[in-house]
PATI-373321 format. One line per 3 residues: number of its first residue (from 1); their letters; for each residue x, y, z of N, C-alpha, C. Coordinates in Angstrom, 2 decimals, m for minus. Atoms other than C-alpha are relative to their C-alpha. Layout:
NUM) A) X:Y:Z:X:Y:Z:X:Y:Z; ... $
END
This chain:
1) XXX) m0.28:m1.16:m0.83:145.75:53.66:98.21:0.48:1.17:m0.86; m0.95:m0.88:0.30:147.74:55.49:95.89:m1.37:0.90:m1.42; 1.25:m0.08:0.59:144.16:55.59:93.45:m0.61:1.54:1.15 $
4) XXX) 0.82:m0.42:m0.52:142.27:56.99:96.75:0.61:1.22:0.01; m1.20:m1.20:m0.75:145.23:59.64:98.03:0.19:0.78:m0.95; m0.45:m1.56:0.80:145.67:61.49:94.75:m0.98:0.80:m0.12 $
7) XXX) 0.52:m1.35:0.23:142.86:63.73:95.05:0.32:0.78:1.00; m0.55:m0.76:m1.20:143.72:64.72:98.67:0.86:0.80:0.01; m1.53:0.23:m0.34:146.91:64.58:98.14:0.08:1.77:m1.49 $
10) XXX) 0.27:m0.44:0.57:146.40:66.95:95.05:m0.76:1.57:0.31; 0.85:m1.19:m0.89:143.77:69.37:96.85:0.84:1.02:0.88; m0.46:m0.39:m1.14:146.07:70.03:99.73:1.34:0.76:m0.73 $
13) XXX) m0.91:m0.43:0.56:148.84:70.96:96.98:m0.79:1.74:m0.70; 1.13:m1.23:0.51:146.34:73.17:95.31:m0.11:1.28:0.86; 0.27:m0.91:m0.95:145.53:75.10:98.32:0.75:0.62:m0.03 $
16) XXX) m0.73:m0.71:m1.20:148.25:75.56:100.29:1.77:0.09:m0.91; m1.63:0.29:0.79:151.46:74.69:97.57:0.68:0.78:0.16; m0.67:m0.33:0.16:152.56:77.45:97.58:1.02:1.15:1.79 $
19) XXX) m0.49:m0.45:m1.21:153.46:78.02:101.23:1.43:m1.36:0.68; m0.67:1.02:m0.59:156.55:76.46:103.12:m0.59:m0.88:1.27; 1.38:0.39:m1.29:155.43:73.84:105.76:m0.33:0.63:1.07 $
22) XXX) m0.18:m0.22:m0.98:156.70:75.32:108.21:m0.61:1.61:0.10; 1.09:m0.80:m0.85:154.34:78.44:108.25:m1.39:m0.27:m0.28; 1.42:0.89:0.05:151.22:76.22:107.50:m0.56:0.24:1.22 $
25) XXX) 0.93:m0.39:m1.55:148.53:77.30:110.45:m0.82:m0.99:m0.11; 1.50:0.90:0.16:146.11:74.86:111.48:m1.47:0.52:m0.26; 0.87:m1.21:0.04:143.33:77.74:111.11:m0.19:m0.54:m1.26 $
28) XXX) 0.11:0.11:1.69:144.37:77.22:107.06:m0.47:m1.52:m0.44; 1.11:1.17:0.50:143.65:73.59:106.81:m1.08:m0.68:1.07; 1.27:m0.17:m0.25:140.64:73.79:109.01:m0.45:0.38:m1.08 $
31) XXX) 0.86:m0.89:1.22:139.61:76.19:106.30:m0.39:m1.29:m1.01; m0.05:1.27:1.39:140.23:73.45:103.92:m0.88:m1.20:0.16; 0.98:0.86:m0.10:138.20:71.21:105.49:m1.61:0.82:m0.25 $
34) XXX) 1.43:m0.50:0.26:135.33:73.32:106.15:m0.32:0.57:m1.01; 0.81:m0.48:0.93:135.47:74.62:102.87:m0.38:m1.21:m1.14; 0.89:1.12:0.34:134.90:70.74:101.68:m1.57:m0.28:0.25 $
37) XXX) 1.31:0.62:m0.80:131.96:70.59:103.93:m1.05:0.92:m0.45; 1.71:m0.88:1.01:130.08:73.84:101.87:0.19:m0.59:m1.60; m0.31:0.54:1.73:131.14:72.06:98.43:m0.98:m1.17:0.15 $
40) XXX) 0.77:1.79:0.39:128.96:68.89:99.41:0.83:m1.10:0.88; m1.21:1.16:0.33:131.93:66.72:99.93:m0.87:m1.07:1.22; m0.03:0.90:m0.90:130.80:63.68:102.36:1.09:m0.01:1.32 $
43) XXX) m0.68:0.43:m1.02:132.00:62.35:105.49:1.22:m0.53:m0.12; m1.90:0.62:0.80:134.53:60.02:104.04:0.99:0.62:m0.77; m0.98:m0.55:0.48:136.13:62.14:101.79:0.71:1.06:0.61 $
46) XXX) m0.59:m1.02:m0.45:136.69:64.87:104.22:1.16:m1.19:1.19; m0.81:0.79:m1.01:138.06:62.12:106.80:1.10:m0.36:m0.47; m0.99:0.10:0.42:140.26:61.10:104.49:0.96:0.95:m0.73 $
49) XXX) m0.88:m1.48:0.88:141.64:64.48:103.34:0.86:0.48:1.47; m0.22:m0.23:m1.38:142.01:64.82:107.06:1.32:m0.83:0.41; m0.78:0.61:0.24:143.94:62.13:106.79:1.35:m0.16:m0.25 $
52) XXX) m1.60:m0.32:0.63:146.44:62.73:104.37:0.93:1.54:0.43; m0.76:m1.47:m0.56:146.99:66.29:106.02:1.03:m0.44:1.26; m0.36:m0.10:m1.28:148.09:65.00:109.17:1.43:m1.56:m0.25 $
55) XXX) m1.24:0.86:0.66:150.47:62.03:107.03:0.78:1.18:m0.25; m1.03:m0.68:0.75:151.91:64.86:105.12:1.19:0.64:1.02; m0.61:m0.82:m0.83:152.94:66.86:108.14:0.88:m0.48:1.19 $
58) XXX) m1.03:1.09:m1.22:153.99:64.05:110.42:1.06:m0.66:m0.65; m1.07:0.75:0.70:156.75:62.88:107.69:0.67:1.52:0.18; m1.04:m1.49:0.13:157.65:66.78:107.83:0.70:m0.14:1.35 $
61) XXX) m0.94:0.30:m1.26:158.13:66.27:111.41:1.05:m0.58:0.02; m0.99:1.46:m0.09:160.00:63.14:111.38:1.58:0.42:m1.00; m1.10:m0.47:0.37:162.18:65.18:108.39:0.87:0.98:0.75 $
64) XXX) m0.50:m1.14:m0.73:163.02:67.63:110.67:0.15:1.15:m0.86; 0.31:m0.92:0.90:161.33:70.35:108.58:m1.08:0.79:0.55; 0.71:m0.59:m0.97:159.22:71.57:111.35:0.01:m0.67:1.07 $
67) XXX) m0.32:0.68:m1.09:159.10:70.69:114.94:m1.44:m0.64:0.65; 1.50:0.72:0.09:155.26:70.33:115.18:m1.09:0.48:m0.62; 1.01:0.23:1.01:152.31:69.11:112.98:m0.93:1.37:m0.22 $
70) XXX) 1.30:m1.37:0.07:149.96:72.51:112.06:m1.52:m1.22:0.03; 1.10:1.02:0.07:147.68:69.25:111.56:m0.56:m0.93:1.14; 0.62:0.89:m1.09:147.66:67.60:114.89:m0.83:m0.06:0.83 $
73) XXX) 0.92:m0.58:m1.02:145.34:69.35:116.73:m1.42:0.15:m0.88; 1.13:m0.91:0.63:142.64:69.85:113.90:m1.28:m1.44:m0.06; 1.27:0.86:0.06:139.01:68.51:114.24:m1.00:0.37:m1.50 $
76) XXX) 0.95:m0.03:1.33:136.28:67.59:111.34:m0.64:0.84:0.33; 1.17:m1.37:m0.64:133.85:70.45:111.20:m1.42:m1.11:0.10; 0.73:0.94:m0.58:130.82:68.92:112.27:m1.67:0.29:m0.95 $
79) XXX) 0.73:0.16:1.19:127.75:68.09:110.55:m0.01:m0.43:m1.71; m0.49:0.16:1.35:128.93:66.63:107.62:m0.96:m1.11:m0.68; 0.86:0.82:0.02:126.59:64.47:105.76:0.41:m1.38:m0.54 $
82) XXX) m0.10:1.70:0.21:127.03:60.51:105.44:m0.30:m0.64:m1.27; 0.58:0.26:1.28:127.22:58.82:101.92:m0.89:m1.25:0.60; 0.87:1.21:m1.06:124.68:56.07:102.96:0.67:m0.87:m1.76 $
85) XXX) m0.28:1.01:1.17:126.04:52.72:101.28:m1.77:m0.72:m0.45; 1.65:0.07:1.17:123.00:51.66:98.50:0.11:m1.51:m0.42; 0.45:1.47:m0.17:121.46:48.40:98.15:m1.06:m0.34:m1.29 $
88) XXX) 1.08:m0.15:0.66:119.36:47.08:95.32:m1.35:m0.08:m0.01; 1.43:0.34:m0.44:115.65:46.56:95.47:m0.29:m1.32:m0.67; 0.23:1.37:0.23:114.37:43.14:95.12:m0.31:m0.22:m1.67 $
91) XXX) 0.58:0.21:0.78:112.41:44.07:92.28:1.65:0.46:m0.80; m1.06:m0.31:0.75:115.98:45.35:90.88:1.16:m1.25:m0.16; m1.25:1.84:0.29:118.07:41.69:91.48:m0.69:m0.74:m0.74 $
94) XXX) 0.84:0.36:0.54:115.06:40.46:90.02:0.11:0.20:m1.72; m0.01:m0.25:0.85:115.87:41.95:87.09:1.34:0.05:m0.66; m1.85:m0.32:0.77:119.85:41.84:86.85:0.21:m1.97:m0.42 $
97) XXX) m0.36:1.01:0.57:118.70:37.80:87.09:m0.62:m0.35:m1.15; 0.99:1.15:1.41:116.30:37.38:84.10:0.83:0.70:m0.96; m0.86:m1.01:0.71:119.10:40.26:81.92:0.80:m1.10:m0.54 $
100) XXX) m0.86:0.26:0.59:121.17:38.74:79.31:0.49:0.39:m1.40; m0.23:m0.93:1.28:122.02:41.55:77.30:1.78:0.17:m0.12; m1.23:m0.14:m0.04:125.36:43.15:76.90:0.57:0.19:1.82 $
103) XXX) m0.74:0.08:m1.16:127.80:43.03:80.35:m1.21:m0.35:0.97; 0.55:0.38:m0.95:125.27:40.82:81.58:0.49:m0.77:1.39; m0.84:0.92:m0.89:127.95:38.40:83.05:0.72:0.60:1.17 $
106) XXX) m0.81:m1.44:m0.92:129.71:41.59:84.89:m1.29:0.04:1.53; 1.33:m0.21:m1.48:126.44:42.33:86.90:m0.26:m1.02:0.74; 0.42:1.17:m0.67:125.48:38.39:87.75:1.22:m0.36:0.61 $
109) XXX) m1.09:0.00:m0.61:129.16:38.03:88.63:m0.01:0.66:1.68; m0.29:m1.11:m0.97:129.65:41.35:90.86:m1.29:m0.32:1.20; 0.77:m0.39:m0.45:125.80:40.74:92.16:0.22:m1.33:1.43 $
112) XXX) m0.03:1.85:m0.84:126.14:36.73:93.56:1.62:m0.26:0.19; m1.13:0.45:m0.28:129.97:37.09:94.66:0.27:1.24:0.91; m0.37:m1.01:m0.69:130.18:40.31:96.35:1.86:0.54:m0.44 $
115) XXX) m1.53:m0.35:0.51:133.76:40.91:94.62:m0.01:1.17:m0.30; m0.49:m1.65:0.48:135.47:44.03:94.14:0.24:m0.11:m0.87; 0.30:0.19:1.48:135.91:45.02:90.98:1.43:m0.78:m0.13 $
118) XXX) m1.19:0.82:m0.40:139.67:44.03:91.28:0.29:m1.49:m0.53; m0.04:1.14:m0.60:138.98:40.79:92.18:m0.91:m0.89:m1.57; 0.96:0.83:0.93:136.32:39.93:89.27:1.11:0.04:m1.49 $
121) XXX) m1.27:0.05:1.42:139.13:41.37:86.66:0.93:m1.12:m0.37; m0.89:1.23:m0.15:141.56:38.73:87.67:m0.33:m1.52:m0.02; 0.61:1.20:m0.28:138.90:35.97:87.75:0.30:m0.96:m1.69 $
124) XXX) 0.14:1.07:1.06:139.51:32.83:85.67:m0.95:m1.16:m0.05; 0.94:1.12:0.13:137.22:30.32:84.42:0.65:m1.20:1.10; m0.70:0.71:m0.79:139.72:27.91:86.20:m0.35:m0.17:1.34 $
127) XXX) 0.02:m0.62:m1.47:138.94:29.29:89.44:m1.27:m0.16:0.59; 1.10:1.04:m0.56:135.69:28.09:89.68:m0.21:m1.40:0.14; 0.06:1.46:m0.34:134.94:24.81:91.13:m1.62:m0.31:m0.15 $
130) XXX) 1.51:0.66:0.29:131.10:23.45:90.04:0.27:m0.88:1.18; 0.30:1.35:m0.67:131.87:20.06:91.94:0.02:0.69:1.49; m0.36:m0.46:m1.79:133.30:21.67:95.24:m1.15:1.29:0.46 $
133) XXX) 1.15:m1.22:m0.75:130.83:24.73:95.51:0.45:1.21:0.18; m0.58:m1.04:m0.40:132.86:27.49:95.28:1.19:1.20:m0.96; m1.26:m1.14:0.92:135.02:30.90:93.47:0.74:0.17:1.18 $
136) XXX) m1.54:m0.12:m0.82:138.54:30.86:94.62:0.17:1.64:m0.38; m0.34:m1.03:0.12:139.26:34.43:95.19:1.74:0.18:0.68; m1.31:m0.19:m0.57:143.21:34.96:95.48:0.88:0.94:m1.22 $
139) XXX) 0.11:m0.92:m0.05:144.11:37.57:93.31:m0.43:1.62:m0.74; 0.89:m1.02:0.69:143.36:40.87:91.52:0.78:0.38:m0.67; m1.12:m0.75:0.89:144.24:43.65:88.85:m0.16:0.84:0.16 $
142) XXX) m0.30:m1.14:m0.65:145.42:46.82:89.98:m0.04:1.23:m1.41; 0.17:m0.98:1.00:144.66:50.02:87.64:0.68:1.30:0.49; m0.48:m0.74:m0.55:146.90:52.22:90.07:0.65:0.89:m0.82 $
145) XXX) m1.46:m0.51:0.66:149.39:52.69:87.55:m0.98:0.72:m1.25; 0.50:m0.70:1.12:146.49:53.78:84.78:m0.51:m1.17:m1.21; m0.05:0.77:0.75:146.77:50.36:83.02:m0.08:m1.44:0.75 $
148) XXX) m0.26:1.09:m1.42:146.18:46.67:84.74:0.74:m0.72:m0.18; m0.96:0.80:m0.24:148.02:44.74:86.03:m0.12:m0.81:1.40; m0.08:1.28:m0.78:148.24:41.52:88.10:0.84:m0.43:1.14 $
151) XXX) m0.52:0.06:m1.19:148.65:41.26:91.74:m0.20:m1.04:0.69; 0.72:1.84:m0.19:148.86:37.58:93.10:0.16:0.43:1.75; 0.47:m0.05:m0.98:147.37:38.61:95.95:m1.42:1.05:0.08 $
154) XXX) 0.97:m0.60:0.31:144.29:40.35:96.94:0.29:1.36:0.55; 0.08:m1.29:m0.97:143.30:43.92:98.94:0.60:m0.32:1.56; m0.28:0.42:m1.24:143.88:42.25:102.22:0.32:m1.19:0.18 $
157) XXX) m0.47:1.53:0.05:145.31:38.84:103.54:m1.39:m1.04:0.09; 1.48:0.76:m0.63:141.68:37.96:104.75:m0.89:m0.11:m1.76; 0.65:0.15:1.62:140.60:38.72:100.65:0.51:m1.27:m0.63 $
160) XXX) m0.64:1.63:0.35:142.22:35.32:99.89:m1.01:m1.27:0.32; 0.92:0.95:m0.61:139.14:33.13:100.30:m0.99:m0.78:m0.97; 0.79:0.78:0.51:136.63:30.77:98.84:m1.27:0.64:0.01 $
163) XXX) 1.80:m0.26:m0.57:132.98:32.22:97.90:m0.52:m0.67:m0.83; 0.68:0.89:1.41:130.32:30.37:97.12:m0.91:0.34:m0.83; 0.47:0.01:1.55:129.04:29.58:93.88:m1.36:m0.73:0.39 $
166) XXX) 1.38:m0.09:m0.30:125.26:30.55:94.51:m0.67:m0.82:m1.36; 0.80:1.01:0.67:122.60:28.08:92.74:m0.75:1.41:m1.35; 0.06:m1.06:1.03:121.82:31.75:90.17:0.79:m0.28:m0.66 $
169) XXX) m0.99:m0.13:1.02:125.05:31.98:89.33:0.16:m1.14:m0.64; m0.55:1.18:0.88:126.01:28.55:88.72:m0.71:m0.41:m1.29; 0.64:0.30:1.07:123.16:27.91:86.51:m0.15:1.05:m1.58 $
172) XXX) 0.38:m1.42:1.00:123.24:31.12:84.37:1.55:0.10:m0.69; m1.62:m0.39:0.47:127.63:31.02:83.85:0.03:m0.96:m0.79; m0.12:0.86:0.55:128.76:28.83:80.87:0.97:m1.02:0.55 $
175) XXX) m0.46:0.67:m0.45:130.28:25.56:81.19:1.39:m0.36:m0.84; m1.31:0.67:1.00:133.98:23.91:79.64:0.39:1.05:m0.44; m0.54:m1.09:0.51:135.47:27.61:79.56:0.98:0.04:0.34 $
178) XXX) m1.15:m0.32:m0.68:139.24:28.36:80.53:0.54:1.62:m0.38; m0.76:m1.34:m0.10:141.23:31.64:80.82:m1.12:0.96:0.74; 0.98:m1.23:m1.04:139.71:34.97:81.91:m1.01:0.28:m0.44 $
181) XXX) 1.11:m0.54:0.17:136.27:35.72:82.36:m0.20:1.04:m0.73; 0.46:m1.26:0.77:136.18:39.12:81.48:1.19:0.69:m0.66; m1.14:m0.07:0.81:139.02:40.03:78.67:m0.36:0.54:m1.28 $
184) XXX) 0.15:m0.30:1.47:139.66:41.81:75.65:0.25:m0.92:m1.26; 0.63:1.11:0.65:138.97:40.32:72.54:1.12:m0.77:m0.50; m1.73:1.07:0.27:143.19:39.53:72.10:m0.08:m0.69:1.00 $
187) XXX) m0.07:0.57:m1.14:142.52:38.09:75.46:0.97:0.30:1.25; m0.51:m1.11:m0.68:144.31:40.78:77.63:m0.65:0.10:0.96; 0.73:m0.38:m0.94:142.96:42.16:80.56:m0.77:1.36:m0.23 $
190) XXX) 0.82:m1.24:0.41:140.35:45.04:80.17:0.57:1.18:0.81; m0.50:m1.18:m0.32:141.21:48.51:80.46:m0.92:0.50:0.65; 1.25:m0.86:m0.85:139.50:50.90:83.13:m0.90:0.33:m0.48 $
193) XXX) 1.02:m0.07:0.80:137.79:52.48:80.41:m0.91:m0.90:m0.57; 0.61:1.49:0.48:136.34:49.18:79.07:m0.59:m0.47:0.45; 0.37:0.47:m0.76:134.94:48.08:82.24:m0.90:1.12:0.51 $
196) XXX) 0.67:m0.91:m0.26:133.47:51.44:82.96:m1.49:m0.29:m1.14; 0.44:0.60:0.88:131.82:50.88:79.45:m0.94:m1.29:m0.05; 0.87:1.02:m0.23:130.84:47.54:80.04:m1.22:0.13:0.91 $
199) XXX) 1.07:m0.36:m1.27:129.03:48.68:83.23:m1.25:0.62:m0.36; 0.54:m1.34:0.24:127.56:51.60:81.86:m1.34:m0.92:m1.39; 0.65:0.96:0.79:126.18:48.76:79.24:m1.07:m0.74:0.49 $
202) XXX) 0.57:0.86:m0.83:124.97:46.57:81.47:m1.34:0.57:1.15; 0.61:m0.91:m0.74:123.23:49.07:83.58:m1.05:1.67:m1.05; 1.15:0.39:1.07:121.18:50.21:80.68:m0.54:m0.99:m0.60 $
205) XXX) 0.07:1.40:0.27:120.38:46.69:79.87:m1.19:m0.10:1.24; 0.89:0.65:m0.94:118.69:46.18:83.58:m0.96:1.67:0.46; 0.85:m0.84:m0.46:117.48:49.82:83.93:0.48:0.69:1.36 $
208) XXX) m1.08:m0.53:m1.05:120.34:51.00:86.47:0.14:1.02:0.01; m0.57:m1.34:m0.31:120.11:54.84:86.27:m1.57:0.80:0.10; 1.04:m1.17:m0.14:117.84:57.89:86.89:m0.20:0.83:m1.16 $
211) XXX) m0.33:m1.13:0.82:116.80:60.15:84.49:m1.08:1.12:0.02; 0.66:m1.27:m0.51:115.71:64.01:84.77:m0.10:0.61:m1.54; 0.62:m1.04:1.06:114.85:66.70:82.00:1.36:0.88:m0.13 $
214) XXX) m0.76:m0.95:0.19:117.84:68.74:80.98:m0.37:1.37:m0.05; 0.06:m1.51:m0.44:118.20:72.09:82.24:1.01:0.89:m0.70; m0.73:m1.35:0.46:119.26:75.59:80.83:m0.21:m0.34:m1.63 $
217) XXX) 0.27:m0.26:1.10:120.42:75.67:77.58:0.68:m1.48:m0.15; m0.26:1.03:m0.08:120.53:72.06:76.59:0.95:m0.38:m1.60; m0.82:0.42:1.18:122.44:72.42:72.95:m0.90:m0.29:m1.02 $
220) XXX) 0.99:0.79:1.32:119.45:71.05:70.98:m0.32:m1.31:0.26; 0.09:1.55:m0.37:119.01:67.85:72.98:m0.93:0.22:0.79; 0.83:0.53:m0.04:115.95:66.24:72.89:m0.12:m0.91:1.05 $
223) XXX) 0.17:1.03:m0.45:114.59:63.71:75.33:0.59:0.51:1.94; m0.24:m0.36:m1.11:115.47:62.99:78.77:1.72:m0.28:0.42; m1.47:0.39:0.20:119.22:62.53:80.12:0.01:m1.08:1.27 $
226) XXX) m0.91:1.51:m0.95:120.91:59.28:82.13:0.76:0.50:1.33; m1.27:m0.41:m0.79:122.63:59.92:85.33:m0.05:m1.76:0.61; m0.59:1.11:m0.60:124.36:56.76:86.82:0.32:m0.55:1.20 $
229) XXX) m0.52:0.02:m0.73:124.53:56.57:90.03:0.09:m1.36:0.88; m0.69:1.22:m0.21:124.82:52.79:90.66:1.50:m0.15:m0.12; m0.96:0.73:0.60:128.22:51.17:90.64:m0.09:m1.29:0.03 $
232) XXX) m0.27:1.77:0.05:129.94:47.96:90.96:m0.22:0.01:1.41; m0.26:m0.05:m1.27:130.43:48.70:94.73:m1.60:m0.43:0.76; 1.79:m0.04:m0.79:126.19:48.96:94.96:0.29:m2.12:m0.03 $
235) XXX) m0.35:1.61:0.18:126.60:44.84:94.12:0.92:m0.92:0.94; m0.83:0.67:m1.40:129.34:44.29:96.93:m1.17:m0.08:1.07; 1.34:0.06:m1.06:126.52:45.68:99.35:m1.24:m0.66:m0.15 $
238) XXX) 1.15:0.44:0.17:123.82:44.52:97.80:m0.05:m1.57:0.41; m0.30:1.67:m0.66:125.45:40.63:98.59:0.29:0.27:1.43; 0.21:0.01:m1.60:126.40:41.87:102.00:m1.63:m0.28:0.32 $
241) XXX) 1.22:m0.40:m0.11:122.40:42.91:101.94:m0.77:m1.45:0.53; 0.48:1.33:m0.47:121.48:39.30:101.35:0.31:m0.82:0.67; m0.46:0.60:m1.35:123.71:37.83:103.63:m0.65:0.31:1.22 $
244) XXX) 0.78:m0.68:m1.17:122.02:39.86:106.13:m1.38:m0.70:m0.18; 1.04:m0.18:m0.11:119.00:39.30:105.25:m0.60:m1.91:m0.04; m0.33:1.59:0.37:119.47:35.17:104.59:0.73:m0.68:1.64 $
247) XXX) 0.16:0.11:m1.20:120.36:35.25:108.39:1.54:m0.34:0.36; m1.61:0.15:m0.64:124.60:34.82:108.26:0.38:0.26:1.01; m0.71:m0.76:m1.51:126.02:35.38:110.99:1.19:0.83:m0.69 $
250) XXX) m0.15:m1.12:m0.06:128.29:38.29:110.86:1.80:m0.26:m0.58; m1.11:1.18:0.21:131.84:35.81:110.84:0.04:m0.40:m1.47; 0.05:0.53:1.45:130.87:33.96:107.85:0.02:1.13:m0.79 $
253) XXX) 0.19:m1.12:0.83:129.57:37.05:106.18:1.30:0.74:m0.67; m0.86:m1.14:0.01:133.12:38.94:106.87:0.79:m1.20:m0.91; m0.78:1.31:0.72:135.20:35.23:105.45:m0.59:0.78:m1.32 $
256) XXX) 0.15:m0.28:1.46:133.05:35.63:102.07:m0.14:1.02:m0.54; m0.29:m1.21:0.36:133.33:39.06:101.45:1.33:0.74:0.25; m1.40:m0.04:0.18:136.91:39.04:101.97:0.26:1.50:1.05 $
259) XXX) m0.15:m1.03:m0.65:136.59:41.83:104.74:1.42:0.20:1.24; m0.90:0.20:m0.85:139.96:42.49:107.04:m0.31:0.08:1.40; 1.14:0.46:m1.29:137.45:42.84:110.13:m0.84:0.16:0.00 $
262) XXX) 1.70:m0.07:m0.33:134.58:41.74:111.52:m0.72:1.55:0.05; 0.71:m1.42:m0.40:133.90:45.46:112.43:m0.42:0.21:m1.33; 0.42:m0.61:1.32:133.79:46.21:108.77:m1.68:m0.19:0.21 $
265) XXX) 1.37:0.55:0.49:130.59:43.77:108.08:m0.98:0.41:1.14; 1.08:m0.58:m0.74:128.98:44.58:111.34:m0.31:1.30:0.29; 0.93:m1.42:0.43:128.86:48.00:110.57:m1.21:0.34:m0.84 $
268) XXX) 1.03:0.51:1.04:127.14:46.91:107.15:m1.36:m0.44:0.78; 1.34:0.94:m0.66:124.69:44.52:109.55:m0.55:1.26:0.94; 0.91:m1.08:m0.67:124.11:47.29:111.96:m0.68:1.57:m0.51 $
271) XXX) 0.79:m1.13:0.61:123.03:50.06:109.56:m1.30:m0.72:m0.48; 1.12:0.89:1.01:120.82:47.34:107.57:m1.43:m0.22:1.62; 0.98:0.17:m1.05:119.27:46.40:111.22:m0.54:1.31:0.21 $
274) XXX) 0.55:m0.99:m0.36:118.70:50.09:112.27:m0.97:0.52:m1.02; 1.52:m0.51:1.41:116.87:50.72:108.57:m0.98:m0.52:m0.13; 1.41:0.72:m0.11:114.48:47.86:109.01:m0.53:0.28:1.39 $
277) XXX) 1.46:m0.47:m0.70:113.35:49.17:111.80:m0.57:0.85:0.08; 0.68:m0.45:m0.21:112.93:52.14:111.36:m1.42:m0.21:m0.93; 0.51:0.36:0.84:111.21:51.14:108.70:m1.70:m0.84:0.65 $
280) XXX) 1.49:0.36:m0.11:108.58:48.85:110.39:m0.02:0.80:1.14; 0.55:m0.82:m1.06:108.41:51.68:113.23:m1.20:0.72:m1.09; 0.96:m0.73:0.39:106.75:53.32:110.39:m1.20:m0.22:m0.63 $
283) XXX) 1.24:0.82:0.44:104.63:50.80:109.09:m1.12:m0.20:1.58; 1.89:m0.39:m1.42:103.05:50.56:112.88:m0.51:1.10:0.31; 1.00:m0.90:m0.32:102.83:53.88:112.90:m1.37:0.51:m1.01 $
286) XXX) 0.83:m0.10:0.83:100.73:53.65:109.91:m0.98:m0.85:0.25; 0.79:0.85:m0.56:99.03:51.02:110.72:m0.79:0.50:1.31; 0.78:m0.48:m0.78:97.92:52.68:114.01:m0.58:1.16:0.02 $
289) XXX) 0.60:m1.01:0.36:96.92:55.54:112.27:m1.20:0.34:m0.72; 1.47:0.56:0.02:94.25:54.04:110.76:m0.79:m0.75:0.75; 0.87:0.33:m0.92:92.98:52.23:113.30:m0.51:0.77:0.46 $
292) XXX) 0.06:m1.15:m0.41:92.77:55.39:114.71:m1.47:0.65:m0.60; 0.55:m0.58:1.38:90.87:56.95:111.63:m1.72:m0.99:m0.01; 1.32:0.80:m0.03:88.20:53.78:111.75:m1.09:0.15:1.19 $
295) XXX) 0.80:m0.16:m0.99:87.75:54.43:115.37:m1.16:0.81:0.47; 1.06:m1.87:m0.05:86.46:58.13:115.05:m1.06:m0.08:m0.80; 1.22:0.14:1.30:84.08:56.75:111.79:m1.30:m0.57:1.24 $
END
């Protein structure tokens, strides 16, 4: 939380800092929203800026530092556009399983466990069970502070769970290993940067980024440039993806993905359902568009 909240939390200082609360107009952080919503910003990030406006101002209340919120009354401006959560393509898992280059273990990990990144930091060889069928997920390492550190517990009480150890993974992870999976080479826990790195490794390795033609004045650089826009997070969804698509029910799904409610995952299941169809709406309409086409020959 304290990760998500400092840009908000930051923004809203930016703006408005230098006013007391108590002549804060709701007019002004309207503005502030809607002037997220010509910057680009998404749905979620404005919701949650929305958010922290209407925390900040309801602790002012409660100090008795105004008598009421400038924030309580204020709506999202409307039209805002939706980050759509991203999924890999077959031919792309296809390719993170035959990969055993650098931070190959990161990707086959993240891809066949649906773990947050968190959760994979804290993982010990220990913690897998071959005989029983299963990664004990119970708990993670927190980078809040800038540096990690070890929280014997997870994101939520429901993140405390058993996933299983898919017939990929098991065969592809080494065997008779102890301590932590993924560790520096004193055997530490990896630094944010390090894991970014690794990623960023790994995802040139399977062919994980886009790349365009540099524009303007490019410095003297040749070639084409990398943009990244996979993460680790595409790999949470992408195992929701196959759960979905492997016929889970919606229960199980939310257990092994450590979700705190069902609503979460059946949001996941009901975007995934509404995309396959439209999807084969458009294959019949293609399909009847040549029939069409043969009829008139």
């Amino acid at each position: 939380s304290r990760v998500a909240y400092r840009a908000p939390v930051n923004r809203l200082v930016d703006t408005l800092g230098k006013f007391p609360a108590k002549e804060v107009k709701p007019i002004q952080l309207y503005r502030m929203l809607e002037d997220m919503k010509q910057k680009g910003f998404a749905l979620g990030a404005v919701k949650l800026q929305k958010t922290v406006l209407r925390q900040v101002f309801r602790y002012a209340v409660i100090q008795g530092d105004i008598d009421v919120s400038p924030a309580a009354e204020i709506e999202l401006p409307s039209g805002l556009p939706r980050m759509e959560r991203g999924a890999l393509t077959a031919e792309q898992i296809a390719a993170v399983m035959e990969y055993r280059g650098p931070g190959w273990m990161l990707g086959m990990m993240a891809l066949f466990t649906g773990c947050r990144r968190g959760e994979l930091m804290a993982l010990r060889w220990e913690d897998i069970d071959r005989k029983a069928g299963y990664i004990a997920i119970s708990k993670k390492i927190s980078y809040a502070t800038g540096h990690p550190v070890l929280e014997e517990h997870t994101k939520t009480a429901a993140g405390m769970r058993k996933v299983p150890l898919l017939a990929p993974l098991a065969d592809a992870l080494p065997k008779g290993r102890i301590g932590l999976i993924f560790h520096r080479e004193n055997g530490s826990y990896l630094e944010d940067f390090e894991i970014n790195a690794m990623w960023r490794e790994f995802c040139d390795g399977v062919g994980l980024y886009n790349t365009e033609e540099p524009k303007g004045d490019s410095g003297g650089f040749q070639g084409e440039l990398r943009r990244y826009p996979y993460t680790l997070h595409w790999m949470r969804h992408t195992f929701a993806t196959i759960c979905y698509d492997a016929g889970v029910d919606v229960k199980a799904a939310a257990s092994i993905l450590g979700h705190a409610s069902e609503q979460t995952t059946m949001g996941i299941y009901t975007h995934l359902t509404k995309s396959r169809e439209q999807v084969s709406a458009e294959k019949l309409d293609a399909y009847l568009s040549k029939q069409k086409e043969r009829a008139a020959e």
